[in-house]
TORLOVEX-267449 format. One record per residue (C-alpha): residue in three letters; x, y, z. Coordinates in steps of 0.2 Angstrom, whole numbers, plus 2048, in hexadecimal, padded with zeros to 3 digits. Each point is the difference from the previous one (the first is absolute). Layout:
BEGIN
ALAXYZ...
END
This chain:
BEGIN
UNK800800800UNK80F80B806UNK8087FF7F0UNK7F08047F4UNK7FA81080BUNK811809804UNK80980D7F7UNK8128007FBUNK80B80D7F8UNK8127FB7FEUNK81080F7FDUNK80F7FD7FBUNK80A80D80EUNK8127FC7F8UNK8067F37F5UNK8017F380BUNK7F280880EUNK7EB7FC800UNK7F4806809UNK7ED7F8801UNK7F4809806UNK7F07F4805UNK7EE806802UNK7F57F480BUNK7EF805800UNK7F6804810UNK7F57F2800UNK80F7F5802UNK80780A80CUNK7F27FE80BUNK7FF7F0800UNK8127FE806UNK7FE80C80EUNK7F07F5807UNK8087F27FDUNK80F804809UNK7F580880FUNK7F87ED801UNK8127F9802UNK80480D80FUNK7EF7FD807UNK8027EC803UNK812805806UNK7FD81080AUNK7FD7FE813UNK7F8810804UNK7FA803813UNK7F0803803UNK7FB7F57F0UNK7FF7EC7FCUNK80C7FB7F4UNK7FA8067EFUNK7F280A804UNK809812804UNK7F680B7F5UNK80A8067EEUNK802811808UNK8087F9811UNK80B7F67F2UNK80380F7F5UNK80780B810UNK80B7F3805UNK8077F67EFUNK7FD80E7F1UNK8158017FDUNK8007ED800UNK7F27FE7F7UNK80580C7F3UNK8147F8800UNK7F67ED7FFUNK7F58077EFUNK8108087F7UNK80A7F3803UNK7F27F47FAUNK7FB80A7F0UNK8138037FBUNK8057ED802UNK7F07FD7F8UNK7FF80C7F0UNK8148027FDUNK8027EF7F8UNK7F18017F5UNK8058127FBUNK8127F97FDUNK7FA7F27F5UNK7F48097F7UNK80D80E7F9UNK80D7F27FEUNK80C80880BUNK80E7F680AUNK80980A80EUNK8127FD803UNK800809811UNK7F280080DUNK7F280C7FDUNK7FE80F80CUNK7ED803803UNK7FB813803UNK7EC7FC809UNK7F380D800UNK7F4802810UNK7F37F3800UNK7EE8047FFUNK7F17F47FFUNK7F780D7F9UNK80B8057F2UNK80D7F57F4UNK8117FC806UNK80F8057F3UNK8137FC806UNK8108027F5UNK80D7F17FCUNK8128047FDUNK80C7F37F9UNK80F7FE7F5UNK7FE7F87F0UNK80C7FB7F2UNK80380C7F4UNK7F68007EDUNK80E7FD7F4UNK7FB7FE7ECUNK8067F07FAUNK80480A7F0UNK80B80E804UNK80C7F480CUNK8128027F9UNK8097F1800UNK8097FB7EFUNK8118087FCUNK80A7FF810UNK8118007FFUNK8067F180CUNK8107F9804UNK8027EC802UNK80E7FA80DUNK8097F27F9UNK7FF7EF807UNK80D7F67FCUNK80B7F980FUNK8137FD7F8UNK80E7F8807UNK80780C80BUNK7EF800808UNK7FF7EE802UNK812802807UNK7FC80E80CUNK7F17F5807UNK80D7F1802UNK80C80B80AUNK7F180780BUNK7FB7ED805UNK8137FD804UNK7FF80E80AUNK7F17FC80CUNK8087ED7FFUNK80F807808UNK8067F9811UNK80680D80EUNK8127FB803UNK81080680BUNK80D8077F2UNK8107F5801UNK80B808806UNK7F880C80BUNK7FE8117F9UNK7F6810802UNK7F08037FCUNK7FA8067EEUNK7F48057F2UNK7F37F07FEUNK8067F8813UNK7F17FD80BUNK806809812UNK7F97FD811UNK80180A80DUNK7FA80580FUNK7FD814804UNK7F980E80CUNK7FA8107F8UNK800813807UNK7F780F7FFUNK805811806UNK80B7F780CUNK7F37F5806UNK7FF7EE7FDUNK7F17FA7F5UNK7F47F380AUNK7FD7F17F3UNK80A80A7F3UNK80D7F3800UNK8047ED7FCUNK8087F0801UNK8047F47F3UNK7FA80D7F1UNK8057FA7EFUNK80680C7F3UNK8057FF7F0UNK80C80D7FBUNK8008077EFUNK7EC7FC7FEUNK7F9812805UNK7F77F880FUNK80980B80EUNK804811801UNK8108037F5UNK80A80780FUNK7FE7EE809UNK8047F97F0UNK81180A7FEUNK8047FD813UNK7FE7EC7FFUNK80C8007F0UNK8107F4805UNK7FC7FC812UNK8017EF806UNK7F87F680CUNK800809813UNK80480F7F9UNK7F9810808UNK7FA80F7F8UNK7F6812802UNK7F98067F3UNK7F58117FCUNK7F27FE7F4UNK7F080D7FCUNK7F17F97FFUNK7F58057F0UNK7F080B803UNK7F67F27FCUNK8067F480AUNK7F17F5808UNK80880380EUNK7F5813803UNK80C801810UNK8108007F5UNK7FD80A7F1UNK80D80C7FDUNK80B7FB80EUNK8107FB801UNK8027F280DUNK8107F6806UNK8037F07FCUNK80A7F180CUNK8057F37F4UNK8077EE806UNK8057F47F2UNK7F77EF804UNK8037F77F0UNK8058017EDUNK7FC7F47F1UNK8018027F0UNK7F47F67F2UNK8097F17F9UNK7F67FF7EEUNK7FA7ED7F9UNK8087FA7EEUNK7F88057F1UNK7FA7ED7FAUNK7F47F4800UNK8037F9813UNK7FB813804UNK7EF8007F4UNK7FB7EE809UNK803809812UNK7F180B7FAUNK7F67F0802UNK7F87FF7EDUNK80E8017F4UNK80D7F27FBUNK80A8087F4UNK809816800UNK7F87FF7EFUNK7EC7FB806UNK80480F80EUNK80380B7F4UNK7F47FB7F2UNK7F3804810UNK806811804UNK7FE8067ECUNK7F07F9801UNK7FB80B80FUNK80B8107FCUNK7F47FF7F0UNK7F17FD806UNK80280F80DUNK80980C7F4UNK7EF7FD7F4UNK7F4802810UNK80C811804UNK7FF8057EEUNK7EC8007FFUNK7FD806810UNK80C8107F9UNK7F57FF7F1UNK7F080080BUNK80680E809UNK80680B7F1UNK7ED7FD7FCUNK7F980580EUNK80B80F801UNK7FB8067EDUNK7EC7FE803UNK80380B80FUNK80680E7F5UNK7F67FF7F1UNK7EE7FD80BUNK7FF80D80EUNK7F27FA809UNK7F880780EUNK8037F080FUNK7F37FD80DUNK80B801812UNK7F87F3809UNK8077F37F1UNK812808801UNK7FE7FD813UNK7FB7ED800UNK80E7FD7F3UNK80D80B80BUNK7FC7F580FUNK8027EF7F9UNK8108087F6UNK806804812UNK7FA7F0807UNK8087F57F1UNK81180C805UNK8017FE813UNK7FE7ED7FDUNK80E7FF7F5UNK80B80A80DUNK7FD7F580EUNK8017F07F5UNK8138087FCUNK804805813UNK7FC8127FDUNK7FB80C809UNK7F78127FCUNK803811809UNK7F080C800UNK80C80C7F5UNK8027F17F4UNK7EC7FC802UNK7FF8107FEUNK8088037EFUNK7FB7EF7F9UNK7EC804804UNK8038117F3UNK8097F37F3UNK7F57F2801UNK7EF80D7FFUNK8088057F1UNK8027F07F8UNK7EF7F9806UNK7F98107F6UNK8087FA7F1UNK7F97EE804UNK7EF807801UNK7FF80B7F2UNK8087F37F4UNK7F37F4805UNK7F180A7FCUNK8098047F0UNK8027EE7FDUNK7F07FD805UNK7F980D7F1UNK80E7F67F4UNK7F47F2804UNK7EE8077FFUNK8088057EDUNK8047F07FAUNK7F37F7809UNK80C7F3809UNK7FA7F2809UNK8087F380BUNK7F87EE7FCUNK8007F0809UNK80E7F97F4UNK80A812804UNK7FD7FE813UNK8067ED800UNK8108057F9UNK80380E80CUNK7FD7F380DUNK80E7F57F6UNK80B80C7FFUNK7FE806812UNK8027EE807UNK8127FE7F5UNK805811809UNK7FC7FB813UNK8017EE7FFUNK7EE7FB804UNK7F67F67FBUNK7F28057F2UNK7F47F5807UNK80280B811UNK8028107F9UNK7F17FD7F8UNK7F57FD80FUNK80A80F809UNK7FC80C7F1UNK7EC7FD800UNK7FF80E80EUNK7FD80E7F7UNK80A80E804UNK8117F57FBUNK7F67FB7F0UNK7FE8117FBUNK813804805UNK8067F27F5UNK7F28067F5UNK808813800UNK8137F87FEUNK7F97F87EEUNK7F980F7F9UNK80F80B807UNK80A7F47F7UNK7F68007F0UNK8018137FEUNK812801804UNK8027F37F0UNK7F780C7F5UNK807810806UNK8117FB7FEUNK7FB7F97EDUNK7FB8107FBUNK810808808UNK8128047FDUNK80A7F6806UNK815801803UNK80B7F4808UNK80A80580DUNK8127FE7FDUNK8037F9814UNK7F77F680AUNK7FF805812UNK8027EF806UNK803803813UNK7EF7FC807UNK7FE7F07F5UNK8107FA804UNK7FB801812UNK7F07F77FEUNK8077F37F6UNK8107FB80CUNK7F37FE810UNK7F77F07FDUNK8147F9801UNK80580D80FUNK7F37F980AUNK8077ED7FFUNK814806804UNK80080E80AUNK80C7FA810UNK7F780280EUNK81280380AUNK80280D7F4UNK7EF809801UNK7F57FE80EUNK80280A80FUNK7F5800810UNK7EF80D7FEUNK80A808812UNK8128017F6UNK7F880A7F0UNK7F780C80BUNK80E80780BUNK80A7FF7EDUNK7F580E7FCUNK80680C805UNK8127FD7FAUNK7F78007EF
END
């Protein structure tokens, strides 16, 4: 009845702002208000009165503001929706109701405000002709031998040098220290049994230069100033005093090159397999680096050439789980964040979570234009694909991906991947003439890294690495 009698008019504020203003006629009003003054009746206790029989003026004295809260509420929740549905709006941020006074005698009106996405004409989106540049992805010897040297390295064993010498770039030092401040000694500021490595940038480069050449039960002071963004808040900025006693020095003795070495990684019988396996994941990962560039360049260029008007509340949700994604990273790695650097990183990742969003609605237009669809044939090989990325099962993905907020998102991944393919075929594309290869020859030594790493080499107590740092 609600949705046949009332009014709507509907303004567009801003391009990505809409106000409803709704019209309930009076008759409908009044019955909301008596029916609202039944419900406080059977639950009023009123003295003087058995319970619902206060006359309506007794009730009217007492619960008017309630009543008149109860009937907005009740013709909002109820009206909104229908009005919603019936000018085919979809608010991306919650709406913000301005009631008017309600009056049984007399028709109830109240203004809805909301964001919406912005209108963007499928025809006038710009998205042929970029200029992108495509990484290389090709992993060539050097690589391959780079990565070889790097598993050596975290296969290394921590050793005395024979003959006893003094300590130097690329030994791992222990030692035992106290730490003062302004002439005052530093309660938990020092450490026992701390684990350096000297040349590796992991402490400050004055402890570094003082631990050069000593040698076991040495003893040394030292003067170092902390940087202003220590995490230390206490110390930034200050110089502190630092008592250093030499516990132990070692030094990494480094596997041979051959195949005993590739079958110590537990899957390889021959140097030639290992290396065959690193190739094949320097590859893969330069390629995955490569269009996740490409991806980006994309992104970046509809930015320019589409200025569209963004509606905050989606930048915010997608700044949030940015940040969120970002934090659990950095705790994953042992990191931890100062407020300066929360700070800082909450302006960048704002930014970047604005390009996001303005790229998808553009991408989203790119779409409406060329009338893409995802079928069930496109969906089942997302799920392949998806299952040969993480390892699972398709059988399991399948079940997991019939809730239907992760089917939209593999849904969204598809089409995002769709457009990317047809805006980079109608683009100009140059190779670069380097590969930035850092980040993929990273990701393709770990799998191995975590199978050799010595654990006399590299674990240290949770109580030793905290009072390290603030030798760092």
């Amino acid at each position: 009845m609600l949705r046949v009698l009332m009014q709507i008019t509907m303004q567009r504020l801003t391009p990505v702002t809409m106000e409803l203003e709704v019209l309930i006629p009076a008759d409908v009003v009044k019955a909301e208000v008596e029916k609202a003054y039944q419900n406080v009746a059977k639950r009023a206790r009123v003295k003087g009165f058995r319970p619902g029989k206060a006359p309506r003026s007794v009730l009217t004295h007492l619960f008017a503001p309630q009543v008149e809260s109860d009937v907005t509420n009740s013709l909002v929740q109820t009206t909104l929706p229908k009005a919603l549905d019936e000018k085919q709006l979809t608010p991306v941020s919650q709406p913000s109701v301005e009631p008017g006074k309600v009056d049984e005698k007399a028709a109830f009106s109240y203004k809805a405000r909301f964001e919406v996405q912005p209108e963007i004409d499928p025809e006038t989106v710009k998205y042929e002709g970029f200029e992108l540049v495509r990484p290389r992805a090709h992993a060539d010897e050097k690589l391959v031998d780079e990565q070889l040297e790097q598993l050596r390295l975290r296969s290394a064993t921590l050793v005395a040098p024979e003959p006893p010498r003094g300590a130097q770039k690329g030994d791992v030092v222990t030692i035992d220290f106290t730490l003062s401040v302004d002439g005052k000694e530093i309660e938990g500021g020092g450490g026992k049994g701390v684990q350096l490595e000297l040349g590796s940038g992991q402490t400050l480069p004055e402890l570094d230069a003082a631990l050069d050449g000593k040698k076991v039960d040495d003893v040394v002071d030292a003067e170092a100033k902390f940087p202003d963004n220590h995490t230390n808040t206490e110390l930034r900025g200050k110089t502190g005093k630092f008592h250093i006693t030499v516990t132990d020095v070692k030094e990494r003795k480094l596997p041979a090159l051959d195949d005993e070495f590739a079958k110590d990684l537990g899957q390889f019988q021959t140097l030639v397999e290992l290396r065959a396996d690193i190739h094949t994941k320097l590859e893969k990962a330069l390629k995955d680096q490569a269009e996740a560039a490409m991806a980006e360049q994309v992104v970046g260029k509809l930015n320019d050439a589409n200025p569209v008007e963004l509606p905050p509340t989606l930048v915010e949700q997608q700044c949030r789980a940015m940040e969120q994604e970002f934090v659990q990273r950095a705790r994953r790695m042992g990191q931890r964040i100062s407020q300066e650097q929360g700070q800082a990183l909450h302006a960048q990742i704002h930014a970047d979570a604005e390009r996001k969003v303005r790229a998808g609605l553009v991408m989203g237009a790119i779409a409406k234009k060329h009338d893409y669809k995802v079928t069930d044939e496109d969906f089942e090989k997302g799920l392949a694909e998806l299952a040969e990325e993480t390892g699972k099962n398709v059988a399991k993905l399948r079940v997991e991906y019939r809730d239907q907020s992760k089917r939209a998102m593999l849904v969204g991944m598809i089409l995002e991947d769709r457009i990317l393919d047809l805006i980079e075929s109608k683009a100009t594309i140059k190779d670069a003439p380097e590969a930035g290869a850092d980040e993929a020859k990273a990701d393709a030594a770990e799998p191995q890294a975590d199978k050799v790493e010595n654990e006399k080499a590299e674990k240290k107590s949770s109580k030793s690495k905290a009072k390290a740092d603030d030798a760092k």
